[in-house]
Every structure is written in C-alpha cells, then in structure tokens.
C-alpha positions in Angstrom: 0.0 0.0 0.0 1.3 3.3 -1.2 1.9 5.5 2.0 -0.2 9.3 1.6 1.9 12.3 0.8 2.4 13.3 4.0 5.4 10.4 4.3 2.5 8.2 5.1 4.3 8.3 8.9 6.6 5.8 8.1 10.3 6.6 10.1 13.5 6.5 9.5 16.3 4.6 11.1 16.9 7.1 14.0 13.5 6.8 14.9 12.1 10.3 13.8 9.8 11.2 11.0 11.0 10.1 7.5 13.1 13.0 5.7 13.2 14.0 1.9 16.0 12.6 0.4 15.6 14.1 -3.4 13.4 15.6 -5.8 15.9 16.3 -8.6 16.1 13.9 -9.4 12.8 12.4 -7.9 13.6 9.6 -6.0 12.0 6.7 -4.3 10.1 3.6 -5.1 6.8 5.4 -5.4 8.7 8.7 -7.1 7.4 10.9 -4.4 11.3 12.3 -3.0 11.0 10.1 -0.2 12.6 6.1 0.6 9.2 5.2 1.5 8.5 1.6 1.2 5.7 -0.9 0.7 4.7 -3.7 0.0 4.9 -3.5 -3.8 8.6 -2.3 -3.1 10.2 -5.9 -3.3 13.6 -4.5 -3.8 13.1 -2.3 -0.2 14.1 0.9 -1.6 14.7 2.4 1.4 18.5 3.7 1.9 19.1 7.8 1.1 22.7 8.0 -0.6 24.6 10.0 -1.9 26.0 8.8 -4.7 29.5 8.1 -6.0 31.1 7.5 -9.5 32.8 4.6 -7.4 29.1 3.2 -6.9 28.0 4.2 -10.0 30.6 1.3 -11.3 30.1 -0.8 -9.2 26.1 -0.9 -9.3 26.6 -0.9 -13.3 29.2 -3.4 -12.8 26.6 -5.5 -11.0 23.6 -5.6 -13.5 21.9 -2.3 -12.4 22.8 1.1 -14.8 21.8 3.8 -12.6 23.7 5.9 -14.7 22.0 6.0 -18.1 19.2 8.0 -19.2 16.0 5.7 -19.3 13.3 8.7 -21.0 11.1 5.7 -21.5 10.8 5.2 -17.9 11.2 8.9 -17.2 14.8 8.0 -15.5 17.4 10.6 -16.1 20.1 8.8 -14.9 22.2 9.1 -12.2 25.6 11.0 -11.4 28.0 11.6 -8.2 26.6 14.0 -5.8 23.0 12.7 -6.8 20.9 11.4 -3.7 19.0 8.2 -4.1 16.6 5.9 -2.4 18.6 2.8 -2.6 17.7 -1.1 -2.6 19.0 -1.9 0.7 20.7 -5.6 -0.3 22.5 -3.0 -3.6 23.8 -0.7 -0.5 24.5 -4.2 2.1 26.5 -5.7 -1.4 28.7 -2.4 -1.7 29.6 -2.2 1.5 30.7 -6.0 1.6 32.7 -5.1 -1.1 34.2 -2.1 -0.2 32.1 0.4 -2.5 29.1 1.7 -0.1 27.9 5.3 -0.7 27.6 7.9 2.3 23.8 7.7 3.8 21.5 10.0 4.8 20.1 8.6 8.3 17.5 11.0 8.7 16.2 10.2 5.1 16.8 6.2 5.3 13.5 4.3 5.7 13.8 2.0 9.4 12.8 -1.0 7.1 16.2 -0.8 5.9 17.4 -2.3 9.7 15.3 -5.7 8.2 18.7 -5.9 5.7 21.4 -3.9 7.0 22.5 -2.9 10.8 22.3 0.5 12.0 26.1 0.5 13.1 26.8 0.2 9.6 24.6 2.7 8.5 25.8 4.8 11.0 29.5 4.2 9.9 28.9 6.0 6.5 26.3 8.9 7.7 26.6 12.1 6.6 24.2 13.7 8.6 25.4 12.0 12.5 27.0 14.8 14.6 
C-alpha cells in the first residue's frame, strides 16, 4: 500500500519522521522524494545515498545502470553527488565489497534495519554529529 503524501508516517532509522532525500532527481520507489517503502517495493528501496562514480561502477558493474538516461521510464540517470533511495541488499552488497555510498540517516526508511545494521549505516552517515 502506497503511503499518503504526507510520508504516510513511516520513520526513519533514527527513529524520527521520514526525511526527503531528493526531488531532482525524484527519487524513491513510489517517485514521491522520499525512501518510502511498501509492500509493492520488493527491492526495499529504502536507503538515502549520496552517490558516487565509485558506486555508479560498481552498481553498473553488477547488472543495475543507474547511470543511463531511461526517458522511457522517465529515469534521467544518475551521477556523483546525486541522492537516491537505494535497494537496501544494492547498499549491504557495496559495502561487503568495499564500494558503499555515504547515507542519509534522517532520510533512510527503518525497514532498511530488516537488511542492513544500524552500526553500519551509522559508519557512512553524513548527517550524524
């Protein structure tokens, strides 16, 4: 079930509302600039990044072009400094192999603590004082 636009009061992994992570580009499974997640959302897009060239080869590297412009999916690919609602196993992979983006904990969806532990997440935070 799609969550309403008012971040449908789903939280993030610090236990506060769920932050924005982008709307340019527009981001998240349900395009509405948030890593909201549901049950349609089999891939758990639910990790705010900030994106890396490194990433960027290693996600195309892996099977999954984030970089190329998709128009017929309204995707205009992605580039370093970009913010993204990740998969959280694509962001769990990266980091096994040494590649992990930075994270935005205040935009990452809790359901992301069903793949991935909050230490980790925590590690690679950009926005932890």
């Amino acid at each position: 079930m799609k969550p309403d636009d008012t971040g449908g009061g789903q939280r993030n992994v610090l236990g506060g509302p769920l932050g924005s992570c982008s709307e340019k580009p527009m981001t998240g499974f349900y395009r509405d600039g948030c890593c909201n997640t549901g049950d349609e959302d089999l891939g758990s897009h639910t990790i705010c990044v900030l994106l890396t060239s490194e990433f960027l080869e290693f996600s195309k590297a892996r099977g999954n072009d984030l970089s190329t412009p998709r128009p017929e999916f309204a995707f205009p690919g992605l580039k370093a400094g970009d913010r993204w609602c990740l998969c959280a196993m694509r962001w769990r992979e990266a980091l096994h192999a040494g590649k992990a983006p930075r994270v935005v904990l205040n935009a990452t969806n809790e359901a992301a603590l069903l793949i991935v532990g909050l230490d980790d997440l925590k590690r690679y935070a950009i926005d932890l004082n």
